[in-house]
N, C-alpha and C positions, 0 to 999 in steps of 0.2 A: 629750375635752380633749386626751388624748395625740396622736388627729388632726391637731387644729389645730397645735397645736405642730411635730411633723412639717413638716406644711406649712407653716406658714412660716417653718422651718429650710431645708426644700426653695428654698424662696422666696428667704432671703435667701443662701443658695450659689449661684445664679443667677447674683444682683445682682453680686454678687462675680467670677463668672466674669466677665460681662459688662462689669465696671470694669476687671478686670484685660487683657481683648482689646482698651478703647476703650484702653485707656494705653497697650499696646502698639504699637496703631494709630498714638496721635497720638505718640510720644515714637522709635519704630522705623522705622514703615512711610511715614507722612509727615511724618517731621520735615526732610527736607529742602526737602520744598516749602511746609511752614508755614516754615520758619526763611528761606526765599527769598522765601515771596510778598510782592509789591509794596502790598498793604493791611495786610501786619505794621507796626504803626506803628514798631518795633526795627529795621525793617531800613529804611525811612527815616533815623532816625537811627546806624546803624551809616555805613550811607554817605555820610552826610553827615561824620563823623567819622575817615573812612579812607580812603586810596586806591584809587583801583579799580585793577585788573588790567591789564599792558601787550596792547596788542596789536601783533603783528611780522610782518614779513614773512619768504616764503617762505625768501629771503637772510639773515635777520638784524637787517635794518635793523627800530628801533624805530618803528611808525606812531602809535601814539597811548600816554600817559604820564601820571602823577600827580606834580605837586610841589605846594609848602607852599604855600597860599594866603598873597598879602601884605594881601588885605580880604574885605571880606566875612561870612556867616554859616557857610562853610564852611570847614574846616580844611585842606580840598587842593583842587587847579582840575585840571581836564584840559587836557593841551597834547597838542596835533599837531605835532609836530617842520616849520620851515621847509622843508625841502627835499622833504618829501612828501605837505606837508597834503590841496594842494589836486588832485594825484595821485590821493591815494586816499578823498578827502572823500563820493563816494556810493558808496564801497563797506563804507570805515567805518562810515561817521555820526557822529554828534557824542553827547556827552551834556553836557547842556542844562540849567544852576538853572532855568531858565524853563519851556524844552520839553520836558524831559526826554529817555530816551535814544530821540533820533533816529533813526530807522531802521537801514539797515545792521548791522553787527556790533555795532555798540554794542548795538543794542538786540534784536538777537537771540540774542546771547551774554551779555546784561543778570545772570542767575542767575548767570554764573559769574563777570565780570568784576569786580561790586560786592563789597565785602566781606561774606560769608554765613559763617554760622555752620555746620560739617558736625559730623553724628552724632557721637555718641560710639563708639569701639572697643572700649572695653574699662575697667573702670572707674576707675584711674587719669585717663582721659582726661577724665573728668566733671568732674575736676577742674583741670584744665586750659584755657590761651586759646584756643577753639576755633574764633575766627575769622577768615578768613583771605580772600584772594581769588588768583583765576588767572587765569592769561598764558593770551591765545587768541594762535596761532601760524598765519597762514596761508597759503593751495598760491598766491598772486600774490607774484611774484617783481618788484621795484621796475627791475632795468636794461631787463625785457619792457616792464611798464608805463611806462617813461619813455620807449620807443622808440614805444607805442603810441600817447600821450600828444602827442610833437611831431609825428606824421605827419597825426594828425587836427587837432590846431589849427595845420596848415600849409597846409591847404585852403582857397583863396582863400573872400574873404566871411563866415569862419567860421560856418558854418551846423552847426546842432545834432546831427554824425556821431557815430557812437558807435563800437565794437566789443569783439570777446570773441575769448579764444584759451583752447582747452579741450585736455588731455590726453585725447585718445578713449578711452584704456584706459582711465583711472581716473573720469573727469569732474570728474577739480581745473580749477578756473579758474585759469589762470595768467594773464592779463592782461585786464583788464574795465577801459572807460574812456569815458565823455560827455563830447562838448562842448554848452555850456562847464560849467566847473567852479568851486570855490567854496573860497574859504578857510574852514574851520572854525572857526578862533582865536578869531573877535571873536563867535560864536555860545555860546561857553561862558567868556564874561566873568564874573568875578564882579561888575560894574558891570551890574547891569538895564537899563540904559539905553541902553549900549551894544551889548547883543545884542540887545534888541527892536530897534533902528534896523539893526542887522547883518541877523538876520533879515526887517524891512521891504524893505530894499533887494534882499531875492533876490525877490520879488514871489512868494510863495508860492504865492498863489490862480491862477497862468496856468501856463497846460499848458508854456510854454515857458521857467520858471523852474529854474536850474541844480540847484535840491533834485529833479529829476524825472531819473534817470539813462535816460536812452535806449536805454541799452546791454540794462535786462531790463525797463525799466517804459513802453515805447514798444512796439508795432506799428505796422507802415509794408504797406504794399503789396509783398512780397517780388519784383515780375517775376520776369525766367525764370530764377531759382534755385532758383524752386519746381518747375522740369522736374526735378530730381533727387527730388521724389516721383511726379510725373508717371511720370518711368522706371522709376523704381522699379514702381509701380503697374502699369505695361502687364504688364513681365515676372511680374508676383504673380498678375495675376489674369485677364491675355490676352495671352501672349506671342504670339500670332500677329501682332499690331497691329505689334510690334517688325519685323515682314517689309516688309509694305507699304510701297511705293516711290508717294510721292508728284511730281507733274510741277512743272518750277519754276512757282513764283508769285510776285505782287506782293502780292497780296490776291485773297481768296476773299467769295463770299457764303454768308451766315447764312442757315438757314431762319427762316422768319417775320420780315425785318426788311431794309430798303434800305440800312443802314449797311455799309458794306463792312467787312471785318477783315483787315487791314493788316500787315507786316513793318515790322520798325522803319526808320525812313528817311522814310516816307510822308508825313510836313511838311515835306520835304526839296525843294532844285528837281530833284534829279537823280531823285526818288522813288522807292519802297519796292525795301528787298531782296528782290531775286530768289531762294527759294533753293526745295529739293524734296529731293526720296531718301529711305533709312528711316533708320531712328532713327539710326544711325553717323552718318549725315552731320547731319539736323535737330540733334541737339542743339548739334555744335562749333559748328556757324553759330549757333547759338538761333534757329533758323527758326518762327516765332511759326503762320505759318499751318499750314503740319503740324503741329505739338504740339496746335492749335485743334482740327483736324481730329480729333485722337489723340485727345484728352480727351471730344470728343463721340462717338466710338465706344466707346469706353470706360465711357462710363456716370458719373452723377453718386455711385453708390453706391460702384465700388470708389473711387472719387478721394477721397472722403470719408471710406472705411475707413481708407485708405492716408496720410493725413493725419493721423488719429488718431494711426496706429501710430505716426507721428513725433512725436505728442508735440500735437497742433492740438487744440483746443476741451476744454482740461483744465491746470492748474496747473502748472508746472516746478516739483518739488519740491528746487528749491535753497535753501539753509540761510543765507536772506535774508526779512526779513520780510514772509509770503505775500500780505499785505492790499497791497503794493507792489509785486507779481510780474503782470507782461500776459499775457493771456492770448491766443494767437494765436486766428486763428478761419479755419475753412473751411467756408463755406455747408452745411448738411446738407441731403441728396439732396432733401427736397418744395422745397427753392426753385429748385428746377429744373425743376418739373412745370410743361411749357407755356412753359417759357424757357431753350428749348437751346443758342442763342445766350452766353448767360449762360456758360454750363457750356465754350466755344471761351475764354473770358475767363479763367475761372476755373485752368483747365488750365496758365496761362502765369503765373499769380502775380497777376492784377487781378482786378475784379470787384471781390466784397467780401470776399476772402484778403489777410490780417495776419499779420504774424510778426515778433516782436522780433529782435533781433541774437542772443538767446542764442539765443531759439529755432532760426536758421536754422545757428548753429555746433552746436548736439547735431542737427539732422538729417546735416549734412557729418560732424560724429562718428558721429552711427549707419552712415553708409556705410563708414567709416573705420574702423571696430570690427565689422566683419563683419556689421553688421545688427545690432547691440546698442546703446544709448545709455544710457549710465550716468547715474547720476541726477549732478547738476554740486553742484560745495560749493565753496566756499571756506575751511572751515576743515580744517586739517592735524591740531594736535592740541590739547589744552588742557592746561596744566602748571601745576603748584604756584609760588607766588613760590621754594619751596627746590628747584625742580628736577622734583618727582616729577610722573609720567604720570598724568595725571587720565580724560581721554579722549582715544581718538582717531580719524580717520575713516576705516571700512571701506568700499573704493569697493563698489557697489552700483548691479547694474543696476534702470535705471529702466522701460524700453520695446525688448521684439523688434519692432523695426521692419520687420526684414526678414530674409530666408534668405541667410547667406554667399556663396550663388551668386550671387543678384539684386545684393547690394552689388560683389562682384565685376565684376557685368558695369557694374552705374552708376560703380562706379570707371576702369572701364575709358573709359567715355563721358567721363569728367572730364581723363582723362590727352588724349584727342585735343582737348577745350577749350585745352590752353596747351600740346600739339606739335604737333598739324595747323596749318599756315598759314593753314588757313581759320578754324582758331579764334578766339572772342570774347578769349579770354587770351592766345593768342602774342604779339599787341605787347608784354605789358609785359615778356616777357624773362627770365622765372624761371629761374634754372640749371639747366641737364642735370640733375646732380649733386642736387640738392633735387628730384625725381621727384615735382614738382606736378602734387598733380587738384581740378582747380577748377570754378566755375561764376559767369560774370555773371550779371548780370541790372538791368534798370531798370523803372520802373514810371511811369508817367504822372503828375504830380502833379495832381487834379482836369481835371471834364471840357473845359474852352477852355486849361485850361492847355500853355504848352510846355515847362516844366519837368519834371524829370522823378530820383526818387528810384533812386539810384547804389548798384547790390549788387555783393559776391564774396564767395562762401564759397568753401574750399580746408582744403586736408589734406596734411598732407606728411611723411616721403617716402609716397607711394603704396603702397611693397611694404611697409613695415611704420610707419604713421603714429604720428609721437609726439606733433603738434601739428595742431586744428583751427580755425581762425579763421571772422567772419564778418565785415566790416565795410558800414555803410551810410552813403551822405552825400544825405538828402533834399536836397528843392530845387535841382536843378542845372540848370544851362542848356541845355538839349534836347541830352544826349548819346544816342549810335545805341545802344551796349551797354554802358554802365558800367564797361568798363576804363580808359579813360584818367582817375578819378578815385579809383575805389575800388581798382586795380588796384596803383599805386604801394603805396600805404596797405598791402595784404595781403603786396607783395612783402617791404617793409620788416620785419612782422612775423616771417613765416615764416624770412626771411634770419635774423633775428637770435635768433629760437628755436630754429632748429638750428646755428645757431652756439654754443649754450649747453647745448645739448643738454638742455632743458629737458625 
């Protein structure tokens, strides 16, 4: 008898222990992500009943806001302030009585932004209003983005360009921008009726609807901007290839195939550029048939390694919500078994190689940061409505893309792109003084087409880079190298971010 009893004394000190770790568990260990999750039916109505948290920019300037609702079920409405809405509308996002919080920051800073309830301290505090919400502050600065903003919606036809200009050292986004863009106002109406029709009219369901930022949620065909992993590549993993002195060419022939492969010009009456020599010379021209040549000596496997490194066929872990992040893509090595041809393609940015806009500004920041690409954010830090530091963001690399030396020498190939006169970049005129190393590039838009999608990435100043950009304008009327469209567009950037010394 004495046994049993024992036992299930034994037994109920257990229970006991065990009550006392689950309480611990849910009241300590996860009370802030019960007190936050979005299926607490408390924290539905907390936010429907309180403000959510400002969001600001780099400068100061307020981007998004809670005042007093004048109808409606809810007690506050969010406003985007006039002069920034539709600026910074896909980088925000909206939050939405309807849709909820809409991608962007809203809804990936959603925990901190709503009004949530935090732990308790200490036990005074238990008795205490413990709920509260916080200010996300972020690394885009509103005078970059509004320089970035008119240069791309001043592109004849406005066609759906995008770009990014990244700090290589740290990977803040200081200006991220798609055309076209969208007011957010009439999306977080407290009128239903008027945000479903708001919402209807941005056509949500088509790829070319302004809710789709192009800047991180597009791949395009990068042309020959993708020679800066190309170069990269040869020096990582056969620098000998960097020797070879090619003879000039128009066009060369492919093993296994009659279709000639071409220098840009080739639909031209005057036809294709002539160009040749090693890699100093190939790249300032972007001479397509050497690089072709380069990339099938070279092999399908380093191109693909060396892809990787830069970040190709894997997630950009920027602090934007990942279900909305593109993923570049570079053919892996078996789709090239038995189609070497392919692999002359691939080498120059076509084929079936994709790269978003951010993507192709963190490869120009991995060269620009010694061969390191820090992971890209956009948020700075996160603050109390009363001031206090709640989080903030430790830059963090993301990818050793490459060895200090090989970025060294690709920077070096970049600087002769916009000082050599034969460069693809010297027309557009970048200052001495601003020590730009850049890279065009275009890409063919579809096979009978003559259109043809308009790149530059760059980094500047070269001997110690504060700012990377990438900018892209698809669909353009059969330019030779992409500076005369994209070219303006970078200068514009680059000018006014080291005039700010961003």
């Amino acid at each position: 008898m004495e046994k049993r009893i024992r036992r299930v004394g034994i037994f109920l000190v257990l229970c006991f222990v065990a009550l006392f770790i689950q309480l611990n568990n849910i009241q300590v260990v996860k009370a802030h992500s019960l007190a936050t999750n979005p299926a607490n039916p408390r924290v539905t109505s907390v936010a429907l009943d309180n403000p959510r948290g400002d969001i600001i920019s780099a400068n100061g300037v307020t981007l998004a806001t809670s005042v007093p609702a004048t109808s409606g079920p809810q007690r506050y409405q969010r406003v985007y302030p006039a002069a920034t809405a539709s600026l910074f509308a896909n980088i925000v996002g909206f939050d939405s009585p309807v849709y909820g919080n809409y991608r962007g920051v809203e809804a990936e800073y959603n925990s901190y932004l709503t009004a949530h309830t935090v732990p308790a301290t200490s036990l005074s505090s238990l008795f205490t209003n413990r709920t509260v919400e916080d200010n996300v502050t972020l690394t885009l600065n509103t005078k970059l983005q509004a320089t970035m903003a008119a240069a791309l919606e001043a592109v004849p036809g406005h066609p759906p360009a995008a770009a990014v200009a990244i700090d290589p050292s740290t990977g803040a986004i200081l200006a991220m921008y798609s055309t076209p863009s969208f007011n957010p106002n009439p999306l977080v109406s407290p009128n239903i009726a008027t945000e479903k029709a708001a919402y209807s009219a941005l056509d949500p369901t088509s790829q070319s609807t302004p809710l789709i930022a192009s800047a991180y949620q597009q791949a395009y065909a990068p042309g020959s901007t993708f020679k800066m992993v190309t170069s990269s590549a040869i020096y990582e993993h056969d620098p000998a290839l960097a020797k070879i002195t090619f003879p000039l060419q128009g066009c060369i022939s492919l093993p296994d195939t009659n279709v000639p492969f071409c220098n840009y010009g080739y639909n031209t009456p005057q036809g294709p550029e002539h160009c040749g020599g090693n890699i100093t010379i190939l790249f300032p021209v972007s001479c397509d048939t050497g690089f072709g040549q380069l990339g099938m000596k070279l092999g399908p496997t380093s191109l693909y390694d060396e892809a990787r490194a830069f970040g190709f066929d894997q997630k950009i872990p920027i602090d934007l919500p990942p279900a909305f992040v593109a993923v570049s893509n570079f053919p892996a090595p078996s789709t090239f078994v038995g189609n070497i041809p392919y692999l002359a393609y691939s080498a120059i940015g076509q084929g079936n190689v994709i790269a978003s806009p951010l993507q192709m500004a963190l490869v120009a920041s991995g060269i620009a940061n010694k061969g390191v690409i820090m992971k890209p954010h956009v948020m700075a830090e996160i603050t109390s409505t009363q001031g206090k530091l709640v989080k903030s963001y430790t830059p963090t690399p993301w990818l050793r893309a490459t060895t200090p030396a090989i970025a060294a020498k690709v920077t070096a190939l970049m600087r002769s792109v916009v000082t050599n006169p034969i460069g693809t970049a010297y027309p557009v005129g970048f200052p001495a003084q601003d020590d730009v190393a850049a890279k065009t590039g275009t890409a063919q838009v579809g096979v009978h087409s003559q259109n043809t999608t308009e790149w530059m990435a760059a980094f500047a100043p070269a001997s110690h880079p504060t700012v990377a950009i990438a900018v892209v304008v698809p669909n353009q009327p059969g330019s030779l190298t992409g500076e005369s469209t994209s070219g303006p567009i970078a200068l514009k950037l680059i000018t006014s971010a080291l005039a700010d010394h961003l």
